[in-house]
C-alpha positions as CSV (number, residue, x, y, z in Angstrom):
1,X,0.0,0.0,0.0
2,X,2.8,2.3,0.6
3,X,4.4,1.4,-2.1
4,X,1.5,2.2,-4.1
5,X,0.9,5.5,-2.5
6,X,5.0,6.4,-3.3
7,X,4.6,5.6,-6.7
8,X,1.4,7.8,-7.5
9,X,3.3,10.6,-5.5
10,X,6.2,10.5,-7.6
11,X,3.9,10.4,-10.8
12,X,2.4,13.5,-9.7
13,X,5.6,15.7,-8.6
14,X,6.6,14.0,-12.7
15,X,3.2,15.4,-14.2
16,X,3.5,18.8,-12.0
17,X,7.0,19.5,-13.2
18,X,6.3,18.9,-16.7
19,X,3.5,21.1,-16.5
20,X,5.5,23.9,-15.3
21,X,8.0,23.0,-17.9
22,X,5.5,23.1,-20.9
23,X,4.0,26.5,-19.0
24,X,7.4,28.1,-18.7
25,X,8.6,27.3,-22.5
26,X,5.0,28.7,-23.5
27,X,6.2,32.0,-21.9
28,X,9.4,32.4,-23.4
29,X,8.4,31.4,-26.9
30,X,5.0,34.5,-26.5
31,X,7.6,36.5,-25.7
32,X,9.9,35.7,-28.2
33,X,6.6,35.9,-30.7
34,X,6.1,39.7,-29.2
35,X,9.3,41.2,-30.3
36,X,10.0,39.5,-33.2
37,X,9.6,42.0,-36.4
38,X,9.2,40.3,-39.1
39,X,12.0,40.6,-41.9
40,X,13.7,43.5,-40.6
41,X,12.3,45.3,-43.7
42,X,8.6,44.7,-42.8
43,X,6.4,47.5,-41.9
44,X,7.6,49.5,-39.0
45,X,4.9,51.7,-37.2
46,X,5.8,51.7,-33.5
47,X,7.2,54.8,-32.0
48,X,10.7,55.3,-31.1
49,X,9.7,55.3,-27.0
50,X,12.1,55.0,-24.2
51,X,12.2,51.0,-23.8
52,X,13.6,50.9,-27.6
53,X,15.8,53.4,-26.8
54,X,17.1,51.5,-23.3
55,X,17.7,48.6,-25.8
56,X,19.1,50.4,-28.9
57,X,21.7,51.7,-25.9
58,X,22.4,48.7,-24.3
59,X,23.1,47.0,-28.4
60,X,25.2,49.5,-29.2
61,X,27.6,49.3,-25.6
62,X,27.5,45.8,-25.9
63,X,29.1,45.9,-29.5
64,X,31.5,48.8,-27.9
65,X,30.2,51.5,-30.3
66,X,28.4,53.2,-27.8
67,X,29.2,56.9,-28.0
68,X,28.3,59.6,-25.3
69,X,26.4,62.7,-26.9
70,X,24.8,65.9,-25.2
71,X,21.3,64.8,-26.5
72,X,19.3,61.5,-25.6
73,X,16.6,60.1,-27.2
74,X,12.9,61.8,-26.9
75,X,9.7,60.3,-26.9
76,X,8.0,62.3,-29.0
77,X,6.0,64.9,-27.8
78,X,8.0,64.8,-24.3
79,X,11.5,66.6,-23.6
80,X,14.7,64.8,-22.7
81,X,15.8,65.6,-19.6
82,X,18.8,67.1,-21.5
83,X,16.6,68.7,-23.7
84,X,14.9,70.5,-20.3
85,X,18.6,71.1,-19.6
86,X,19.1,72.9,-22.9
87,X,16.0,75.7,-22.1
88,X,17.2,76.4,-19.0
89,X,20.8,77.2,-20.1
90,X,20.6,81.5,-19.6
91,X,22.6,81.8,-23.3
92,X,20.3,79.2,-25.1
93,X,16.8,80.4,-23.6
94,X,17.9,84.2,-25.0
95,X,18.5,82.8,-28.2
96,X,15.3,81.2,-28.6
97,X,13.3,83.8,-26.9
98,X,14.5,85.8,-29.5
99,X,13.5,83.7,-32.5
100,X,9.6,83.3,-30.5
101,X,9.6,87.0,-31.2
102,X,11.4,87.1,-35.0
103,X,8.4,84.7,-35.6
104,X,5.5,86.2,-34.0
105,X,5.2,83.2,-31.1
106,X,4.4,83.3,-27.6
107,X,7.2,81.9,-25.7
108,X,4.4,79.6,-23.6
109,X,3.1,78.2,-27.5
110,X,2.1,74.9,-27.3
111,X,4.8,71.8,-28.6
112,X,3.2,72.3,-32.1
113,X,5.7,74.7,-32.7
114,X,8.5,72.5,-32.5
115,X,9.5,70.2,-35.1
116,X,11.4,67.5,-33.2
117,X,7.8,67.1,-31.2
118,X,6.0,67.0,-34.5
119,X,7.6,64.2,-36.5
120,X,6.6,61.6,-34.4
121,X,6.9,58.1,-35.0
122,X,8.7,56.3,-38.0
123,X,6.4,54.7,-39.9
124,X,8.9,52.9,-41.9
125,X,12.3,52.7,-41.1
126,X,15.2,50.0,-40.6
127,X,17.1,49.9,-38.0
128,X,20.3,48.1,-39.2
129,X,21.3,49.9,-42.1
130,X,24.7,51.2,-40.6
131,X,25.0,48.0,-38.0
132,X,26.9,45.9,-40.4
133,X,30.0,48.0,-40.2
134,X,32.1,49.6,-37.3
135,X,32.6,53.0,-38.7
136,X,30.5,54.7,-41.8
137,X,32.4,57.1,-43.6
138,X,29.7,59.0,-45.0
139,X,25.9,58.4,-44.6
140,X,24.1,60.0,-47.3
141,X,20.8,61.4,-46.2
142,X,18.4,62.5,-49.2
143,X,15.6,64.5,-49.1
144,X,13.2,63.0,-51.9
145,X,9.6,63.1,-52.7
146,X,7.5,59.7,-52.8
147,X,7.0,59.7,-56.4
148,X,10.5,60.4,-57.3
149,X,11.2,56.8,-57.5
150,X,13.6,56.9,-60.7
151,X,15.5,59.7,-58.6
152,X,16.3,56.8,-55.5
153,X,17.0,54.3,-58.5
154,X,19.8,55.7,-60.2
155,X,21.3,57.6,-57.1
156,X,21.3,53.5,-55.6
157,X,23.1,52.8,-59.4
158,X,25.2,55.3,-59.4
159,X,27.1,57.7,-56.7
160,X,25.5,55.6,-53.6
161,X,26.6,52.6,-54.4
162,X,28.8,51.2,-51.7
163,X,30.9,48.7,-54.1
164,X,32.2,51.5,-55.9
165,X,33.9,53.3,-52.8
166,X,35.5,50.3,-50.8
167,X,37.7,50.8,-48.4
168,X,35.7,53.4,-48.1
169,X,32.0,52.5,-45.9
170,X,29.2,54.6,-47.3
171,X,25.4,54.7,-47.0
172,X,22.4,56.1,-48.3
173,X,18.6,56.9,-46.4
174,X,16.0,58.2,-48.4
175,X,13.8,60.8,-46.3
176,X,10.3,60.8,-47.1
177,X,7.1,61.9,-45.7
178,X,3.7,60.3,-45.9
179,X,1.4,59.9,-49.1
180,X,-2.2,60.3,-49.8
181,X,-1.8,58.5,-53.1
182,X,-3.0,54.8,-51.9
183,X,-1.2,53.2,-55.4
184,X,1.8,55.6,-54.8
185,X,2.2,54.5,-50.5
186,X,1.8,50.1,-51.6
187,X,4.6,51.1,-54.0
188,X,6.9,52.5,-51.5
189,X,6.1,49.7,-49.4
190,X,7.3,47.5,-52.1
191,X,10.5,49.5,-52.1
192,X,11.1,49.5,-48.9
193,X,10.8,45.8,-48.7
194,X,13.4,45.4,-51.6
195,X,15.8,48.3,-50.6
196,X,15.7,48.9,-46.6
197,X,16.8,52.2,-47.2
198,X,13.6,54.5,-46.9
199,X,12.8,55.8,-44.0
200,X,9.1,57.5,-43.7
201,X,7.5,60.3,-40.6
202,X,4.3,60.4,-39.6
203,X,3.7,64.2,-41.6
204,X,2.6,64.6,-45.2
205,X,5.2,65.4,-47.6
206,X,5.0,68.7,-48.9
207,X,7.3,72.0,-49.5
208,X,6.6,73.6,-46.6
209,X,7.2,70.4,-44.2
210,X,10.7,70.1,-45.5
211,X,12.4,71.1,-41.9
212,X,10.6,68.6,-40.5
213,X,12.3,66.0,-42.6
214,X,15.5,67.3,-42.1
215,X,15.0,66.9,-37.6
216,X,14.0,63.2,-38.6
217,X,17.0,63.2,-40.7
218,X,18.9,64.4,-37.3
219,X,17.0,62.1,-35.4
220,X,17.8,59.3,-37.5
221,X,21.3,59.5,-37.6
222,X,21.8,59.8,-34.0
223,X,19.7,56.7,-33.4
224,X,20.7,54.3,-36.6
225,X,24.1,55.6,-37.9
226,X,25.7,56.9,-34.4
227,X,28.9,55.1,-36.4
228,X,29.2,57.6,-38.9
229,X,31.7,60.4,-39.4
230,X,30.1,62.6,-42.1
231,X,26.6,63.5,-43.2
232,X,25.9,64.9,-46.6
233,X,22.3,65.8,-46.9
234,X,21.3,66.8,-50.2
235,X,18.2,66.7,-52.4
236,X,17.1,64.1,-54.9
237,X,18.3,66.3,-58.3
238,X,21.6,66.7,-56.8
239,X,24.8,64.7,-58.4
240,X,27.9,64.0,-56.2
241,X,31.0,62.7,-57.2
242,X,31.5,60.6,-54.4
243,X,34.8,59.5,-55.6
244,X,35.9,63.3,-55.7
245,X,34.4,64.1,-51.9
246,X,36.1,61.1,-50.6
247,X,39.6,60.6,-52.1
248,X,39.8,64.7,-52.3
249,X,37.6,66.6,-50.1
250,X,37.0,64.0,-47.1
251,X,40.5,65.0,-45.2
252,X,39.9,68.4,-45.1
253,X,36.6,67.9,-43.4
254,X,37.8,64.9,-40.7
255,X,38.4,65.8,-37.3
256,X,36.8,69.2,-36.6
257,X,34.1,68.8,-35.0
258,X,30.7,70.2,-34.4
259,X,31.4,71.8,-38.0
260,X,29.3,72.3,-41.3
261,X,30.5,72.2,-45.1
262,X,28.3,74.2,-47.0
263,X,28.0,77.2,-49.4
264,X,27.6,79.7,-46.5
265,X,25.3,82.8,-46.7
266,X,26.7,85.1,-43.6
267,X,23.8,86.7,-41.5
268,X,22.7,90.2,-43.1
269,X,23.2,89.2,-46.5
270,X,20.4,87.1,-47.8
271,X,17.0,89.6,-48.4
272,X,14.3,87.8,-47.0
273,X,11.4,87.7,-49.9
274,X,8.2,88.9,-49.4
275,X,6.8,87.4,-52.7
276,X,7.1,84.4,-54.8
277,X,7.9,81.1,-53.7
278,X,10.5,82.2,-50.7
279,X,7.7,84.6,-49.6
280,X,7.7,85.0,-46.2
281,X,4.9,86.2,-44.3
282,X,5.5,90.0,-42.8
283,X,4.3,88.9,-39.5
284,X,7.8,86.7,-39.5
285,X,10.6,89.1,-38.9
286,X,8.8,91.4,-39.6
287,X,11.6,94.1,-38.6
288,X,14.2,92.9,-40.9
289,X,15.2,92.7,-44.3
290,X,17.4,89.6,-44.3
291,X,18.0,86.7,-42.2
292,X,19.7,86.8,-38.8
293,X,22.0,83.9,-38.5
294,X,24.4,82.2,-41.0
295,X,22.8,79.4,-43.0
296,X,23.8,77.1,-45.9
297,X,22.7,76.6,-49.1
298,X,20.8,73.4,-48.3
299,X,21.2,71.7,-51.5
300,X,24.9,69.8,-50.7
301,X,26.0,70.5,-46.9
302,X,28.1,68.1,-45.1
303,X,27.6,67.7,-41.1
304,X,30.1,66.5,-38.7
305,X,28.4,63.7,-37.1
306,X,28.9,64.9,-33.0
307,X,25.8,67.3,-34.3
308,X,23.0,65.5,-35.3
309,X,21.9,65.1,-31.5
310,X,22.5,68.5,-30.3
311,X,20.7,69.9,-33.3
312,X,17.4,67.0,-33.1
313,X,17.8,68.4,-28.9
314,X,17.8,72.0,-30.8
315,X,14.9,71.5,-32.1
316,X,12.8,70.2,-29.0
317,X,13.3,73.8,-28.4
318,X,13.7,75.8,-31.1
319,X,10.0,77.0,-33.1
320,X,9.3,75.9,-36.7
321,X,10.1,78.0,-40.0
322,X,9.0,76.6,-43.4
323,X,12.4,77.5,-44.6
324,X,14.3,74.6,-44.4
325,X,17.8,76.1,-45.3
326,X,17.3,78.3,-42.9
327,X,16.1,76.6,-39.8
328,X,18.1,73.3,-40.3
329,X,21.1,75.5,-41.2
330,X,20.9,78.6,-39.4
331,X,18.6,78.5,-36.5
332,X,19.5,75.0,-34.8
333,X,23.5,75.5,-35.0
334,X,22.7,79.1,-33.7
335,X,20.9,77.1,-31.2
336,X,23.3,75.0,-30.4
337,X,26.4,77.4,-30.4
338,X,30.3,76.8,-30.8
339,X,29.4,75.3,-34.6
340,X,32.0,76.0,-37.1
341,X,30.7,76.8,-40.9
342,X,33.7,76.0,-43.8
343,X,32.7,77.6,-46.9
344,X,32.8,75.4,-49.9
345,X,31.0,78.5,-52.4
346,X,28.8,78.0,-55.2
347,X,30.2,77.6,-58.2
348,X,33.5,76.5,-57.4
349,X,32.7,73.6,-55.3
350,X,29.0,73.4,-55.6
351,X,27.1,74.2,-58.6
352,X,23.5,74.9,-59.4
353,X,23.8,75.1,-62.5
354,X,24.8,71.5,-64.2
355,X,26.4,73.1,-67.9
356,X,29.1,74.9,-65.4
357,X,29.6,71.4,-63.8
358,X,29.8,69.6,-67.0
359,X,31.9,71.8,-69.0
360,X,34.1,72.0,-65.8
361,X,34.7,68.3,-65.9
362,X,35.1,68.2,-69.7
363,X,38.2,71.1,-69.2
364,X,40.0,69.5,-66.0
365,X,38.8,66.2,-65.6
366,X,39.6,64.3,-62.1
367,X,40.6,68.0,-61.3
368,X,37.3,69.6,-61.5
369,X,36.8,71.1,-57.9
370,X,32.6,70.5,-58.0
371,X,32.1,67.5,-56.3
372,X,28.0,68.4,-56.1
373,X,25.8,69.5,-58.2
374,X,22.0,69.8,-59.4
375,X,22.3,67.7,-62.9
376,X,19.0,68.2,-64.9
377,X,17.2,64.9,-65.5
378,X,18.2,64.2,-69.3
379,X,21.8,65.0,-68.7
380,X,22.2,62.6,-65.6
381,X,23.5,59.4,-67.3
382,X,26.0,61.5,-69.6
383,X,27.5,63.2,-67.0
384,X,28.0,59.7,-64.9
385,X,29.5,58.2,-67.5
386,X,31.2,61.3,-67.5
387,X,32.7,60.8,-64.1
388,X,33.0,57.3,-63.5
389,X,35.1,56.8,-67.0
390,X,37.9,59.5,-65.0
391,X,37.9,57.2,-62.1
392,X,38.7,54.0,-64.4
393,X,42.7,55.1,-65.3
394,X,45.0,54.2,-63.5
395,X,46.7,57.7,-62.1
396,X,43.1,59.0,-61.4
397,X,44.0,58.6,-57.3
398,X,47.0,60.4,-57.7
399,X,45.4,63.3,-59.7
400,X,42.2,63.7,-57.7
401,X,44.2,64.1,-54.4
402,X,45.6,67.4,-55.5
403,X,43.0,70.7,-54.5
404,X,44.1,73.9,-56.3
């Protein structure tokens, strides 16, 4: 009888502990289920909140790439606590007390006003595509439209393709904003999908929500490519001869930090319009004929990396202006303080105009300064052609190292 009793015991501490095994491996694989994302590439619409963050941190020490900035990660719509910091700094709260009243704002406006609350979530975004090296050179960040899909194509085929530049590690994220064109947004998805290069806010995009795209640009890079060294933002109808920036220009611009490479307009030199497509309201500065601050051409301007959180902190702070060029350019490094601007001007290292560029590579070759460009749509294959075939000799490296 004993006997008996023992053995139905020890059958039902057996059945108990293999209930709590089954239970327990239940658990773990839910969990696992839970924060799985499919793909990688799949669609991404959960909001950059502080747990990711915690995470995204702890990935990035444990791989010993963790780098200590003066901005942390937001959730949006609520300040950092550095970002609290940054309005009570006496120098900082004058500056953007100043710009409240340049723009006809209360100082006690709601967080409408500020772009970095505004953008939001991502709404389609990968995470990885900076992870699979240890340092980036350059990260390309491109401010395109959604239906500009021939524009991402060839800039993928041609200057940001990664082959081409090894040793060098470069990268490319198209910037876009949200669609109302149903056919146009499963498209993008599509692309996404194929490419996991697009990243997408949660604002329409149109003209005058450009600066918003640039402080998710900011945001971005701080968060996905903290391994980068330079950041060239340009616009989809822009050319750069990526061989030129980085076997010429690239030396010039390493180690200085907190510094921009831009055509530079000084402060008191650009008229601010009051018609046509820069018209500016005359309730915004309203006292002054052209913009306070130094800005940049916004077409090609290269960004040490140490900024892109001080300036997505910046804008927690700083109230919106349509102008992109001048807000992403001017107003956050004002903003920010201690930035350095290097002058690369227009037309001699920059160009607007693509005949100047062309003819300029047809006289001097590899030692054509312009190493950006806007290049018209039918003259975009000639001119790469144009470039790469300089690139193909031999001697080219020597040649393109020399800056007159």
């Amino acid at each position: 009888m004993n006997l008996r009793i023992g053995k139905v015991r020890n059958s039902l501490i057996l059945t108990v502990v293999l209930v709590i095994n089954i239970l327990c491996l239940m658990t773990i694989t839910i969990q696992s289920m839970a924060a799985w994302r499919p793909g990688r590439a799949a669609r991404t619409t959960t909001p950059i909140n502080g747990d990711q963050d915690n995470n995204y941190h702890h990935h990035k020490h444990h791989r010993g790439e963790f780098r200590s900035t003066s901005a942390s990660f937001a959730i949006a719509g609520k300040p950092s606590t550095s970002s609290l910091n940054l309005r009570l700094n006496p120098a900082v709260l004058k500056k953007v007390d100043s710009m409240h009243q340049v723009l006809n704002l209360s100082r006690f406006a709601d967080d409408t006003v500020y772009p970095a609350k505004r953008i939001g979530r991502y709404l389609m975004v990968y995470q990885n595509l900076c992870a699979d090296v240890d340092h980036v050179h350059l990260i390309m960040i491109v401010h395109t439209a959604p239906k500009n899909l021939h524009r991402r194509q060839r800039i993928r085929d041609t200057f940001g393709k990664r082959s081409l530049f090894y040793p060098f590690n470069v990268r490319v994220a198209f910037l876009l904003g949200k669609t109302e064109n149903s056919t146009l947004e499963r498209v993008l998805w599509m692309e996404h999908a194929r490419y996991n290069d697009t990243v997408m806010g949660d604002f329409l995009d149109d003209y005058h929500n450009l600066t918003l795209k640039g402080v998710m640009g900011y945001r971005w890079v701080n968060q996905f490519c903290p391994n980068s060294e330079l950041v060239l933002k340009i616009d989809d109808d822009v050319f750069i001869n990526t061989y030129k920036l980085l076997y010429s220009f690239i030396n010039h611009m390493r180690g200085k930090p907190k510094s921009i490479f831009c055509n530079l307009w000084h402060k008191g030199t650009m008229p601010i319009l009051r018609q046509g497509k820069w018209k500016v309201d005359t309730r915004l500065f309203s006292k002054m004929s052209t913009f306070p601050y130094d800005y940049c051409s916004g077409f090609v301007v290269l960004l040490s990396s140490d900024l892109m959180g001080p300036m997505h902190q910046a804008a927690m702070t700083t109230p919106f202006f349509w102008i992109d060029d001048v807000y992403l350019f001017g107003m956050l490094p004002s903003v920010v303080g201690g930035v350095t601007y290097y002058n690369y001007a227009l037309n001699k290292n920059v160009a607007l105009n693509d005949k100047k560029t062309i003819n300029c590579t047809v006289e001097q070759g590899a030692r054509c300064p312009i190493f950006g460009s806007i290049i018209a749509d039918h003259n975009y294959w000639r001119y790469w052609d144009m470039v790469s075939s300089l690139y193909v000799s031999g001697d080219w490296k020597v040649e393109n190292k020399l800056i007159e």
